[in-house]
C-alpha positions as CSV (number, residue, x, y, z in Angstrom):
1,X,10.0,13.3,-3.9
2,X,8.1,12.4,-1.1
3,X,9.1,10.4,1.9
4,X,6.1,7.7,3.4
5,X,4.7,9.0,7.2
6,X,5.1,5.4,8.4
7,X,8.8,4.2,7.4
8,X,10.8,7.5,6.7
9,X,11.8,5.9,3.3
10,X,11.6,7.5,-0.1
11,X,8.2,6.3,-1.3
12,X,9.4,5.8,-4.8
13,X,12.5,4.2,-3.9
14,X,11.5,2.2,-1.0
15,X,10.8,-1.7,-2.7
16,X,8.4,-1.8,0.4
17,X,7.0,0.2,3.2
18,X,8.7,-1.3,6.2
19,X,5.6,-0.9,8.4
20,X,2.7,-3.0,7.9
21,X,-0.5,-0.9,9.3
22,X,-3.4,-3.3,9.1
23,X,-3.7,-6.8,9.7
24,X,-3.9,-8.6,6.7
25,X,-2.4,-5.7,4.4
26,X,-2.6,-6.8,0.8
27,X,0.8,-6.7,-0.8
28,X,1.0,-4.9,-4.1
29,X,0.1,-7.2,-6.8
30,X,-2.3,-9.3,-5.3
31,X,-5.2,-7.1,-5.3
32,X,-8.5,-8.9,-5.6
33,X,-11.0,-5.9,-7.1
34,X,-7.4,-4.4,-9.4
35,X,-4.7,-5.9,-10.5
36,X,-2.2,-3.3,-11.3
37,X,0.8,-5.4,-12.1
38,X,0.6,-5.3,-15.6
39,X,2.7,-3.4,-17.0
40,X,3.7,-1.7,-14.1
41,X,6.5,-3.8,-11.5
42,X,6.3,-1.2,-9.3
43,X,3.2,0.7,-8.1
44,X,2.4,3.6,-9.7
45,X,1.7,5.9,-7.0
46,X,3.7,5.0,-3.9
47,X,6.7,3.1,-6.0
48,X,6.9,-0.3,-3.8
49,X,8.0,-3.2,-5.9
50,X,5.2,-6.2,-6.3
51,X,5.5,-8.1,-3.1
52,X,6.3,-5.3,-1.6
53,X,3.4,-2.9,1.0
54,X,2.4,0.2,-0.4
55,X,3.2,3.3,1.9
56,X,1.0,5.2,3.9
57,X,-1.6,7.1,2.0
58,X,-0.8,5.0,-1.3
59,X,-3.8,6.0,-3.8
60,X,-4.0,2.9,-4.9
61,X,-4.0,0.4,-1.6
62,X,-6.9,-2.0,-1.5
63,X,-8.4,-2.3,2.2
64,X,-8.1,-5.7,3.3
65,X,-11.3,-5.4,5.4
66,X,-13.7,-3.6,2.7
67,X,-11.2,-4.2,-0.6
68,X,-12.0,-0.5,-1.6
69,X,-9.6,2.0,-1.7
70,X,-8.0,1.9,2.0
71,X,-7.1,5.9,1.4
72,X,-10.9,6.4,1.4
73,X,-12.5,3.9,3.0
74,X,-14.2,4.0,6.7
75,X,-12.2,1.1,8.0
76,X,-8.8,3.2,8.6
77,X,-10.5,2.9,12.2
78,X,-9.5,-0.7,12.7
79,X,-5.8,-0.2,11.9
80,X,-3.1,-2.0,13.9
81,X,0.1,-0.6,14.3
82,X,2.8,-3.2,14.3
């Protein structure tokens, strides 16, 4: 179990994180370098639902800015909180 820095929910209950960190945040499913949808409905690190925004520090969140891995990438700089 693990519970998401941003929202307080139970990342792999939560259908979405209910804080969205970056200006144009890219909802799980619509990915443009992965598309991890199929077979998966939910994602398979942080748990959201597709739709839904991953949690904070979600392995597998594309960067809206760069569309690498937002965990890793240099442009956690030009978050927004909301």
């Amino acid at each position: 179990m693990a519970t998401c820095n941003l929202c307080n929910q139970e990342m792999t209950t939560g259908a979405s994180c209910r804080e969205v960190i970056i200006d144009g945040q890219i909802p799980f499913g619509k990915e443009t370098v992965v598309n991890w949808t199929d077979p998966h409905d939910k994602c398979p690190d942080c748990g959201v639902k597709v739709g839904g925004f991953h949690h904070d520090r979600c392995d597998i969140e594309e960067c809206p800015i760069c569309h690498g891995q937002r965990l890793s990438c240099d442009c956690q700089e030009q978050r927004v909180l909301h």
